[in-house]
KOLDO-912007 format. One record per atom (N, C-alpha, C): residue in one letter; x, y, z. Coordinates in steps of 0.05 Angstrom, whole numbers, plus 5000, padded with zeros to 4 digits. Atoms other than C-alpha are relative to their C-alpha. Example, Ala and Ser with C-alpha at 12.3 -4.5 7.8 and 13.67 -1.06 7.14 Angstrom:
a501849765000
a524649105156
a501850245000
s498449764999
s527349795143
s498550225014
***
This chain:
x498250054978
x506054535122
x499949705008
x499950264987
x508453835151
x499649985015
x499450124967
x507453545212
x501750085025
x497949974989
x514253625236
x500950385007
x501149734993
x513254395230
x497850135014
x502749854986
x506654475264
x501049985032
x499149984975
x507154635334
x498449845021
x502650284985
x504554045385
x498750225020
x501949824980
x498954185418
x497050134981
x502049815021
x495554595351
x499149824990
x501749945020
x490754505305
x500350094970
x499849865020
x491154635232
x497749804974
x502550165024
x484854505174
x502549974977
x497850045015
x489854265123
x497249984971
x501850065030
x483954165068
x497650105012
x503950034993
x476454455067
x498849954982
x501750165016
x471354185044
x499350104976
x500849985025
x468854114976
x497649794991
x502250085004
x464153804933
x500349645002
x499450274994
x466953164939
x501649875017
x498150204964
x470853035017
x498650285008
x500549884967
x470253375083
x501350164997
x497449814993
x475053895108
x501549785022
x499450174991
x480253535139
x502650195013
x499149834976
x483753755203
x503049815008
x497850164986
x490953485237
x500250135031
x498849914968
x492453585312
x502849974997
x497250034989
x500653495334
x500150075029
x499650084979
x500253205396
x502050015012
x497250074984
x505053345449
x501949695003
x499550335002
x510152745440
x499950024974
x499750145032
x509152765365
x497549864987
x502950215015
x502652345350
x498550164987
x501749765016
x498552665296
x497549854996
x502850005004
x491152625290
x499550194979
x500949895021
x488352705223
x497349924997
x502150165001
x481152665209
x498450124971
x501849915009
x476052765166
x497149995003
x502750025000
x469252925170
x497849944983
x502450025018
x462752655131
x498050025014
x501949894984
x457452875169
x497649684975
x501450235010
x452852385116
x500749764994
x499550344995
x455351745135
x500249875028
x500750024984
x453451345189
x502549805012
x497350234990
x460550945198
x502050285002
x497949844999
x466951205212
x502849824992
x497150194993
x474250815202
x502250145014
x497249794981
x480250975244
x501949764998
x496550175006
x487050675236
x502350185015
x498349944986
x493150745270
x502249884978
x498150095009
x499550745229
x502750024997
x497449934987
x506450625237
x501750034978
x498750015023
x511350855189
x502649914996
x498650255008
x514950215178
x499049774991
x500550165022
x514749665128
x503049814994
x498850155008
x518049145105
x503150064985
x497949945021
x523749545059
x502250155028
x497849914971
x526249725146
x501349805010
x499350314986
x528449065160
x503249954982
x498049985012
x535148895148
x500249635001
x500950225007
x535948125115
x499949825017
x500150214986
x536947725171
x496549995015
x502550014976
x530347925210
x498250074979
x502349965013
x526447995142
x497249865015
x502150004982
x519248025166
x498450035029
x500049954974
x519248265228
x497750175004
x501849715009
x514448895206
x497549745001
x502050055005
x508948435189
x500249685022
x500050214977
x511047855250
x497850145020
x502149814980
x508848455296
x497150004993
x503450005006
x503248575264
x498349865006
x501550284992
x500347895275
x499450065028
x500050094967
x502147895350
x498850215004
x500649814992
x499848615366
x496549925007
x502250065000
x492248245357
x500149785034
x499850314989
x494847675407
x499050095037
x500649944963
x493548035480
x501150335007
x499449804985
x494248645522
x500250065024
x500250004973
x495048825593
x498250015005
x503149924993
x488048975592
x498249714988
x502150235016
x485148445543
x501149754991
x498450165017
x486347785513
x499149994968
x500150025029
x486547605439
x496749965006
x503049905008
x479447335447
x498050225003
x500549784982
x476947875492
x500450264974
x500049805020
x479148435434
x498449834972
x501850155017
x475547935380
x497750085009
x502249964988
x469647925422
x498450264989
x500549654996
x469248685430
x498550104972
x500449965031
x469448825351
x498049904996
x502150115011
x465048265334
x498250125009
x503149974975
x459748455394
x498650384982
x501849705009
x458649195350
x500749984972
x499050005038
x460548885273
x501250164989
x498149835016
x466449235267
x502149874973
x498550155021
x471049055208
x502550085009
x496649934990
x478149025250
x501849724991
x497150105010
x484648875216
x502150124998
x497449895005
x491348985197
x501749924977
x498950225023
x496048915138
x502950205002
x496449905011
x504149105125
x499849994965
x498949965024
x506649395060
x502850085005
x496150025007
x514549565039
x499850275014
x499249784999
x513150185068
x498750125041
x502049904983
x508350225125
x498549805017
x501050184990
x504149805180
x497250145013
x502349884992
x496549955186
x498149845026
x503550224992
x491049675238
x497850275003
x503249794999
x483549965234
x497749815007
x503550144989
x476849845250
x498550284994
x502849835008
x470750085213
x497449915026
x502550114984
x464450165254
x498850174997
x501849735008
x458150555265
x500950175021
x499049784986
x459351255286
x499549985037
x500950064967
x456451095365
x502049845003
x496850114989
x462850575369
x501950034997
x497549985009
x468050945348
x501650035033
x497650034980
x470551105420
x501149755004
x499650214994
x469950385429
x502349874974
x498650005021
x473950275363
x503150135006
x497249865003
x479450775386
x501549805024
x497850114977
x481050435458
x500349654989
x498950325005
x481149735430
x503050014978
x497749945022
x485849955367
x502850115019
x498249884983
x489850455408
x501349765024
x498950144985
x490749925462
x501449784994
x499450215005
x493449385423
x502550154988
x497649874999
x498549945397
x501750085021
x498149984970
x500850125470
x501049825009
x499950194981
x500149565506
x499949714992
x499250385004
x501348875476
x502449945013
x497550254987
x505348335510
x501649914993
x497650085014
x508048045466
x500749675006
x500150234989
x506747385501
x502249774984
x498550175016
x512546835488
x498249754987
x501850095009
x506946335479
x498450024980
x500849915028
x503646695423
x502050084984
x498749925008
x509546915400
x500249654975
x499950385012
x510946055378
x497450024986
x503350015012
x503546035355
x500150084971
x500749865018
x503546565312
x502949994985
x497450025027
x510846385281
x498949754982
x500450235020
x506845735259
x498150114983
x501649915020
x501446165235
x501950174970
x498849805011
x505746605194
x502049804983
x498550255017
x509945965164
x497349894980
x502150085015
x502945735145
x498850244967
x500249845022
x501546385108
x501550004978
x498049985023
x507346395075
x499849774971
x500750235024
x505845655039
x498150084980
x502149945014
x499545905027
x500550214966
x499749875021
x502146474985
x501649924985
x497750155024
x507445974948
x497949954983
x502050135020
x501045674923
x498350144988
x501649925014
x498346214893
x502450164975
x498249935015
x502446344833
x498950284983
x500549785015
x499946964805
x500350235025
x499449804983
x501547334867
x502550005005
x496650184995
x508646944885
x500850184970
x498449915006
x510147284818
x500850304999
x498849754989
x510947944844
x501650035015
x498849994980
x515047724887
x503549854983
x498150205020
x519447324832
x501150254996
x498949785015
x520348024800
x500650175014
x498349794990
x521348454855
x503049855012
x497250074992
x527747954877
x501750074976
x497649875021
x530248074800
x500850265002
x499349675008
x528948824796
x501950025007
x497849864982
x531749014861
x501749805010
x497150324988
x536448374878
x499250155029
x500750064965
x538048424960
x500150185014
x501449774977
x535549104976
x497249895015
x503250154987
x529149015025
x497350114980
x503649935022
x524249334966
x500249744981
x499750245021
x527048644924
x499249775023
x501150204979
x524448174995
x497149975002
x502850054985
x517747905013
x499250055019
x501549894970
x513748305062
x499949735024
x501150234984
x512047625097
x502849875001
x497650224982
x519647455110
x500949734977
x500150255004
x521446735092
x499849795023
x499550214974
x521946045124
x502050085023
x496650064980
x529146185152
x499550225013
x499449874990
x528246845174
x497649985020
x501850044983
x521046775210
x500149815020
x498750124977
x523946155239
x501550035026
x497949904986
x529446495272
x499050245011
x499849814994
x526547175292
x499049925034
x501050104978
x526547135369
x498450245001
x502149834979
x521647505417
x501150185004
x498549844980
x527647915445
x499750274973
x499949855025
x527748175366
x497450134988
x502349894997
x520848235366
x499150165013
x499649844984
x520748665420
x501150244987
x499249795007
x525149115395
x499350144977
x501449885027
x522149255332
x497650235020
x502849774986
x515149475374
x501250225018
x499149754979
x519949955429
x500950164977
x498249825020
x524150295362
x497850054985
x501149885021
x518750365314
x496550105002
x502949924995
x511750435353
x499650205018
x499149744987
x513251175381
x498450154988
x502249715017
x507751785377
x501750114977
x498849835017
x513152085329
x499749894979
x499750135012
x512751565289
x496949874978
x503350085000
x504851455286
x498450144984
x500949775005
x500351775248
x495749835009
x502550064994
x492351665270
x498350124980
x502449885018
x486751785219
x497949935001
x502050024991
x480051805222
x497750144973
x502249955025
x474551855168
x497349985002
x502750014994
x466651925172
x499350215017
x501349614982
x461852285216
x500749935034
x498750014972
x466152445269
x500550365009
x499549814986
x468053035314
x502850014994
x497350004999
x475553255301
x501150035027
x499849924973
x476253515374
x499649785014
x501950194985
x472052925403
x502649744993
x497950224997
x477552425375
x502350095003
x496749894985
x483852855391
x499249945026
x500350004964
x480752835464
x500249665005
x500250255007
x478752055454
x503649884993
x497950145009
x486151875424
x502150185028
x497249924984
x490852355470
x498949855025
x500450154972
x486751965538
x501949724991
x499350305004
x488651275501
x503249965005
x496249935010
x496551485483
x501150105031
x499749784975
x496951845552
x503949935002
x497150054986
x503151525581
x502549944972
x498050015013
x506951355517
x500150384984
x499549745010
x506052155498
x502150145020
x498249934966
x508552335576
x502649924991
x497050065004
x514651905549
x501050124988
x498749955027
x515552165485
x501750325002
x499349714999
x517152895516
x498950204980
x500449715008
x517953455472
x500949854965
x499550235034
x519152865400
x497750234989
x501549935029
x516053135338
x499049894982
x500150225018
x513652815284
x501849994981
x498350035020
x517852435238
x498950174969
x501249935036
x517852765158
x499149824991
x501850195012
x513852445111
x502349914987
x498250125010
x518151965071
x499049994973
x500349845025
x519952315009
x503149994985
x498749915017
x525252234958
x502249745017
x497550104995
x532551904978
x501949974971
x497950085029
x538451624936
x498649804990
x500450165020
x536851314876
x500549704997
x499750274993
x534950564880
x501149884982
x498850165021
x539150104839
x498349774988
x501550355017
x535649564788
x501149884989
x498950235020
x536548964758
x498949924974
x502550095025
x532848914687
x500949644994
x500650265001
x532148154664
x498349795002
x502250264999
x528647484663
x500249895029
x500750154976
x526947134723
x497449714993
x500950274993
x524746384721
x499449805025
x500050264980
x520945944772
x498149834989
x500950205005
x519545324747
x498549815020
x500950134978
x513845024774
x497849864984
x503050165020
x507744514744
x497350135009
x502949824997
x502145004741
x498549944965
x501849825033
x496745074685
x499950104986
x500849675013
x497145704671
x503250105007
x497549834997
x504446114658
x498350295008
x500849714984
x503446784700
x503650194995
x497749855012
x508247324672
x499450275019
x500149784987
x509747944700
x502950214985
x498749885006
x513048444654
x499750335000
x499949734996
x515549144666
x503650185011
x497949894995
x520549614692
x499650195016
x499949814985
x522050214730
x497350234999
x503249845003
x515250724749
x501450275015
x499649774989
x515751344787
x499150015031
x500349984964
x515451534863
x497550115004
x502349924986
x509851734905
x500150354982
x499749724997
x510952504894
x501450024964
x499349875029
x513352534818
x497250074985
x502049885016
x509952964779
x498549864975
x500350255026
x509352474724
x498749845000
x502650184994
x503752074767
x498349934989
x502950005016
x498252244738
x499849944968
x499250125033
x500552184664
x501249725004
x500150235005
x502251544684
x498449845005
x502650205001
x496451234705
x499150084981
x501150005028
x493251554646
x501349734987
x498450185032
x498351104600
x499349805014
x500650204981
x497350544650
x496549934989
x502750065005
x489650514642
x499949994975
x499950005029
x489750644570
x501449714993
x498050304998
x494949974563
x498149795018
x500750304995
x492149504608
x497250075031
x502150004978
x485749874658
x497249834994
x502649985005
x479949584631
x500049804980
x501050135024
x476049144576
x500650184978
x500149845026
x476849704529
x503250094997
x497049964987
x484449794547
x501549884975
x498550105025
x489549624482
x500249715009
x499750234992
x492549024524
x496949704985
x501650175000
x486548714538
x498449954970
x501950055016
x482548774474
x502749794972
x498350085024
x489548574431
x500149695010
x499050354988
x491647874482
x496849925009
x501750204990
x484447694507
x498050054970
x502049895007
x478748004460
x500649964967
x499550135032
x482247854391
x501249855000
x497950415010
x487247294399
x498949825016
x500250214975
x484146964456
x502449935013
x498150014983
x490446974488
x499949935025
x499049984968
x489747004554
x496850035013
x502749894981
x483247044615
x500850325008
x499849664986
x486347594656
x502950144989
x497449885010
x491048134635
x499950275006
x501349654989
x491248824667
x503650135000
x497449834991
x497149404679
x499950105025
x500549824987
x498649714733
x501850175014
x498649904995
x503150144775
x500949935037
x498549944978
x507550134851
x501850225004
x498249714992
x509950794883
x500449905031
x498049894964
x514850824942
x500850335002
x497849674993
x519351404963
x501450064984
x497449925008
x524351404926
x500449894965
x500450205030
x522350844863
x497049914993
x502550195008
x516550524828
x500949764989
x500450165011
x514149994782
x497350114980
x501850035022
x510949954720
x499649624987
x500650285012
x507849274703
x497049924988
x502350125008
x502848794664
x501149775007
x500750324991
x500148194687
x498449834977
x501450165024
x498147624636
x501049735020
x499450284994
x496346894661
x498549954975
x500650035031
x495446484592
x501449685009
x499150265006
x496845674576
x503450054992
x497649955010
x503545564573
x501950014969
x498949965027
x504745494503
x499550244984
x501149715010
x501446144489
x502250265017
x499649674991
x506446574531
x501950084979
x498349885015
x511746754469
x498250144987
x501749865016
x505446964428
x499750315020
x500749684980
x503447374491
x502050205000
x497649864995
x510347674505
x500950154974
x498949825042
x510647894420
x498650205009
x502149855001
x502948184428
x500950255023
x500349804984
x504948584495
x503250244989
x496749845008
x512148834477
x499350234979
x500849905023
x509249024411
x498250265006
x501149864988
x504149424446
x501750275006
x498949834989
x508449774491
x501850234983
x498849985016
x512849924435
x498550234986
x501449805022
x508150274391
x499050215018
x499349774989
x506350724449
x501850125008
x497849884989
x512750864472
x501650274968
x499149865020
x513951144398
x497750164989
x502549815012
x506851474380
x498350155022
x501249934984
x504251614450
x497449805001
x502850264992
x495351464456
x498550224985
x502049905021
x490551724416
x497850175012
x501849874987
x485452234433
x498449875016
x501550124980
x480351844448
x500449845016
x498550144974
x484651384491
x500450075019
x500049754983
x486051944526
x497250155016
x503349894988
x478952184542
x499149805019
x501250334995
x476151414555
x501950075032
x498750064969
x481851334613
x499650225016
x500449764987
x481651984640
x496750115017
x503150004987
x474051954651
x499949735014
x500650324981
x474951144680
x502550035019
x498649954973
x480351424725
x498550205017
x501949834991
x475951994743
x497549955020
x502550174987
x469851534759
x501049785022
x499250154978
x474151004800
x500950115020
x499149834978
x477151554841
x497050045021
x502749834978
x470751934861
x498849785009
x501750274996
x466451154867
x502049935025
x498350204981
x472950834915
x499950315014
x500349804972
x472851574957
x497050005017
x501849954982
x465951494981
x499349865014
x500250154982
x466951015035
x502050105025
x498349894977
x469651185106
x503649884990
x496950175003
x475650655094
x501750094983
x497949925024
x478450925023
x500650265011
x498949754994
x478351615059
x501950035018
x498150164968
x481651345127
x502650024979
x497750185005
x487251085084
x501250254983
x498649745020
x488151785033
x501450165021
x497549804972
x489352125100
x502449885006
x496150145001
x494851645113
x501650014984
x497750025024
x497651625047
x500750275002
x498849665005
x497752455045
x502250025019
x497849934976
x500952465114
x503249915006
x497250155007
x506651935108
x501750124974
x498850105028
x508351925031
x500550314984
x500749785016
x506852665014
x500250215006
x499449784980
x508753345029
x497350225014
x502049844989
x502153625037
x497449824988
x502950175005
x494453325036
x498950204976
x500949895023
x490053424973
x497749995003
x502950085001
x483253524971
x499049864969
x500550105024
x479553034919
x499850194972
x499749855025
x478053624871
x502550104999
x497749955004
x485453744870
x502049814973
x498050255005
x487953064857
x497850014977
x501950075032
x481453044794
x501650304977
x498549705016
x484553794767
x502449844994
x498150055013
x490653454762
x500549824985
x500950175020
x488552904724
x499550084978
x502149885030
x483853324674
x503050184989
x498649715019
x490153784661
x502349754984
x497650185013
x494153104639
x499549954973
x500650045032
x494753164555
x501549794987
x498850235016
x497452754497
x502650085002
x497350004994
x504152984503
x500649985023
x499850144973
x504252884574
x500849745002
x499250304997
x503252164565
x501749894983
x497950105012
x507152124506
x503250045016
x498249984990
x512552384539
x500649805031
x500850174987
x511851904595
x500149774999
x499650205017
x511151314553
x502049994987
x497849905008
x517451514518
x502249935015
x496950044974
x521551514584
x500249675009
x498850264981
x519150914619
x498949764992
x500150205022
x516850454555
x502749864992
x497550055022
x523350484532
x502449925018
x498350164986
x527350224596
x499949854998
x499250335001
x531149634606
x497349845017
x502350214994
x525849094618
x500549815018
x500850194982
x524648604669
x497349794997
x501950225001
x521048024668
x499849715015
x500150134988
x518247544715
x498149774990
x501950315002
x515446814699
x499749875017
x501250224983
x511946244739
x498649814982
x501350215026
x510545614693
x502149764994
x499150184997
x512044934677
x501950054977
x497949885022
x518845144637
x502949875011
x497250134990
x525644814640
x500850205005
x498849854987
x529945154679
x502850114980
x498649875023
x534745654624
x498550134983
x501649835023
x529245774578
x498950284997
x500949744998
x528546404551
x498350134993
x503550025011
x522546874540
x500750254980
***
């Protein structure tokens, strides 16, 4: 059952425990706000996040970045506290509090030990109620946020993900930069800022999670005191559905060139992946890891390990709602990227027509196996599965779920898989000192 179906007020264990998570509980808070938690009774931290389900792909082009403007300011003051004053707090019990925007979503958390989580909830929770919004920080933090932005021009192996999502998707907001641009961060007023935090930071809208050794009851009681008055508002709201499926995103396959005097050419080739919720997930990370997870990975052992091609060179995947991505990353000297671009094509190619070989198949399947269960045994990676289940997914999984569905993924699986989304139109993004026309 969703969210939007449970009745506020209840209770429901949506997952019990197993040999590897907690049992994991949701409340539906009058007003809509959902409390999801999980319990580890053997860990002495907890993480809790608050998150809003909006991202960057909500923004329509003029006010790109607005999702992750907020974000910034929401740290900047409260009726209760100021920016240093919530710094303070965190530091004074070594919590690890932050926040980050994706195309889909806007998180803040704070890990701490289990004795500060109340203290964890009213500082988090209060900076989601009650920020100001101060016009003064508002200026501040548009210079900070201009600053970021340079920063990330200058890193060219990140800038080209951003090269290739403007080709894929041209001027939908999944083809924009989470972080906006100059022109639009320039221009977004306060008044616009504002209205982002009243339209999109609503209990219905929220989802709260909670991971470690915690009480499920003890933080429904803890979070509905914090929310009080914006629940009182919210009436008799529900929670929004998880965001699942829509119309079919349009792409752009092609080359994409930004010429720039770097070192190192940073490529970024790929195409269309699959959504959060396709069944086809899991057989594609299989083919994914197999291709480009690892030292032992085709990619890597064909471009670094026998041609010396390249330092770094990995695959990997992006799921939304409605689309993905399938890509590899190769940075390499620039005279070396046509060799690269034969070696990977070639690659892709020969799986897309033979599939992966048994033992290819085994190898990834046991190094996806081991990175799953290794990245779940921290409060934070669990914090964040509860969010992903609750937003992105129609129902939560317990880890021996999501490993069963892995172990049942075979060679025709992935062949078939590799087959479909080997063999789409291509895309390709460069960053490198290259006359402007040249083709790859």
């Amino acid at each position: 059952m969703i969210a939007a179906e449970q009745e506020p007020g209840s209770t429901q264990r949506l997952v019990d425990a197993d040999a590897g998570s907690g049992a994991v509980h949701r409340t539906v808070l009058p007003g809509g706000l959902r409390v999801v938690t999980e319990a580890v009774p053997a860990l002495r931290s907890v993480a809790f996040g608050v998150t809003a389900d909006t991202g960057s792909r909500d923004e329509d082009t003029t006010h790109a970045g607005a999702a992750h403007f907020l974000e910034h300011l929401l740290f900047k003051g409260t009726r209760r506290r100021n920016a240093q004053e919530i710094s303070a707090l965190m530091d004074g019990v070594g919590a690890d509090h932050n926040a980050f925007t994706t195309k889909e979503q806007t998180t803040f958390y704070a890990k701490s030990l289990d004795e500060d989580l109340p203290l964890a909830i009213d500082v988090v929770s209060d900076m989601i109620t009650s920020s100001v919004l101060d016009e003064t920080e508002v200026e501040t933090e548009r210079g900070v946020i201009l600053e970021e932005i340079a920063m990330y021009e200058d890193e060219p192996s990140e800038l080209v993900d951003d090269v290739f999502a403007a080709r894929f998707f041209g001027e939908i907001p999944l083809g924009r930069p989470i972080l906006g641009t100059r022109e639009t961060i320039g221009a977004l007023s306060r008044e616009r800022i504002r209205e982002q935090y009243a339209n999109c930071y609503v209990p219905a809208n929220l989802v709260v999670s909670a991971a470690g050794n915690l009480d499920h009851e003890q933080v429904v009681d803890w979070v509905a005191a914090a929310f009080d008055e914006q629940l009182r508002a919210a009436g008799d709201a529900r929670p929004a559905p998880p965001r699942i499926g829509g119309a079919p995103v349009e792409t752009h396959p092609g080359a994409a060139l930004l010429s720039r005097d770097t070192e190192q050419a940073h490529l970024l080739l790929g195409g269309s992946g699959v959504s959060h919720t396709d069944e086809r997930r899991h057989a594609l990370r299989v083919l994914t890891c197999v291709l480009g997870g690892g030292p032992s990975s085709r990619l890597f052992q064909e471009v670094r390990e026998r041609r010396g091609l390249a330092y770094a060179v990995h695959g990997f995947t992006s799921c939304y709602a409605d689309a993905g991505l399938f890509q590899v990353y190769v940075g390499c000297l620039p005279d070396k990227i046509d060799e690269v671009l034969s070696v990977c094509r070639a690659e892709l190619a020969d799986v897309a027509a033979h599939g992966v070989a048994e033992g290819e198949l085994a190898r990834a399947k046991g190094q996806l196996r081991g990175s799953q269960v290794l990245g779940t045994e921290g409060a934070s990676a669990r914090m964040s599965r509860l969010t992903t289940h609750e937003l992105s997914h129609p129902r939560h999984y317990s880890l021996a779920e999501d490993l069963a569905l892995l172990d049942a993924v075979t060679q025709a699986d992935v062949r078939r898989v590799a087959a479909d989304i080997l063999t789409r139109p291509e895309a390709l993004a460069v960053i490198g000192p290259f006359p402007e026309g040249r083709t790859f």
